[in-house]
C-alpha positions, 0 to 999 in steps of 0.5 A: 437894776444891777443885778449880777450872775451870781445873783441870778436866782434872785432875780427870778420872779420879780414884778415891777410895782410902785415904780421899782422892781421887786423880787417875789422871794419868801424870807427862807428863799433869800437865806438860801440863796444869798449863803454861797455868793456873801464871800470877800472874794465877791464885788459887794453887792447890796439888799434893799428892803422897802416898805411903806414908809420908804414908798411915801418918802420916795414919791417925795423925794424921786432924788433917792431912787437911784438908791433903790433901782441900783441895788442888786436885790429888792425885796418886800418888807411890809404886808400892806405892800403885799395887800397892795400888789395881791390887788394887782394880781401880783404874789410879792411875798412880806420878806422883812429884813429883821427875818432875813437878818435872824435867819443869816446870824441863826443858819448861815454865818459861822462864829469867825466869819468876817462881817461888819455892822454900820450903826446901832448902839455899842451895847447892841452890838456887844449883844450881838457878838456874844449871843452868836459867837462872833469873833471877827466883827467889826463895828463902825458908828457914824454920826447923827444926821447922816443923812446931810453929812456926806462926808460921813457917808463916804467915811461908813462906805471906806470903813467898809472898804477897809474892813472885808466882810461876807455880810455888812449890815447896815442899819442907821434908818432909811434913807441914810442905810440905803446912801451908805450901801450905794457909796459903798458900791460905787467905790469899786473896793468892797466886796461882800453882801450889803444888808440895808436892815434898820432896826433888826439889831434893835430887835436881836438885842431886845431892845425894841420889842417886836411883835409877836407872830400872830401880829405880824401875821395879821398884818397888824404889826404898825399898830402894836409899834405905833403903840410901842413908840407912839410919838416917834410912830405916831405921825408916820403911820397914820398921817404919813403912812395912809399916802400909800392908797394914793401912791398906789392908785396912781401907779395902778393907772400907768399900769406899774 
């Protein structure tokens, strides 16, 4: 994994599992340490946050790993994943990118920052600007089906080039935000911190709710957005989703 100097901190305590190596950071200890290195003096660097339903589409598709092994940090954003990793004796803390997205627009951007966002509806991001004051935010939308369109992909990598940002929060859906951030990063041009964040915006802006704390603190939170959205959700997570066992035990016998 590329990890860099900077980032040095965050390297810490990661433990390979699945098959890709995560780092074990609680949400607070990402904010904290990703504040001082997010600057448009930096060469860019990119967040991943896998969770379950990107854990089943990789063992399916081993074409997109190298989207995940070249990022320059790796985090947990599922509490079945950490259920999972306890088995095998390993702390891999929940650390959502919707948290670590509030918490970085809540504590440790300024109003006139650089920063841009790839995806997300226009009034979402109209939300956005006014409720933390952003005065120097730069929006791009990309088309439907990214995800086969390359040409599209470079097109969000070179928006980003173009526009020098601290933070880039990239969140057109998984795999296509994890395309983006790579191109990104192979163009050499952009600098800043790259955020592959899904759905946060939805979330920030109201427009999907989310659920509450207790919820998600009881590991539950897949059911009440199963039940939010059930024929968008449905199939993932309970026909979809379950292959994890599976996944899991065979990475359990090779050991990783």
């Amino acid at each position: 994994m590329a990890y860099t100097s900077e980032l040095g901190p965050v390297r810490q305590n990661t433990y390979p599992f699945l098959g890709l190596q995560f780092g074990a950071k609680a949400v607070s200890d990402v904010v904290e340490q990703l504040g001082p290195v997010a600057a448009i003096s930096e060469p860019f660097r990119y967040v991943v946050t896998p969770n379950v339903d990107h854990m089943v589409r990789l063992e399916g598709d081993g074409s997109l790993r190298v989207l995940y092994e070249d990022a320059d940090i790796l985090l947990n954003d599922s509490r079945v994943l950490e259920v999972l990793a306890r088995r095998d004796g390993l702390d891999l803390p929940a650390s959502p990118g919707a948290d670590i997205v509030a918490a970085l627009l809540d504590g440790e951007i300024r109003p006139d920052d650089p920063i841009t966002i790839i995806g997300t509806e226009k009034e979402d991001v109209e939300h956005i600007r006014q409720r933390y004051g952003l005065t120097n935010l730069s929006w791009h939308a990309p088309p439907m089906g990214l995800r086969h369109k390359p040409e599209a992909v470079a097109e969000a990598a070179a928006f980003m080039a173009a526009h020098p940002a601290r933070l880039h929060f990239i969140c057109v859906g998984s795999p296509q935000q994890e395309m983006v951030a790579y191109a990104a990063k192979q163009r050499g041009d952009v600098v800043g911190i790259g955020l592959c964040c899904g759905a946060s915006f939805d979330f920030l802006s109201g427009k999907t709710m989310r659920a509450p704390k207790w919820v998600r603190r009881a590991r539950f939170e897949w059911l009440f957005r199963m039940l939010s959205e059930p024929k968008r959700l449905t199939k993932r997570y309970l026909v979809d989703g379950p292959r994890i066992l599976s996944i899991w035990r065979k990475y359990r016998k090779l050991g990783s």
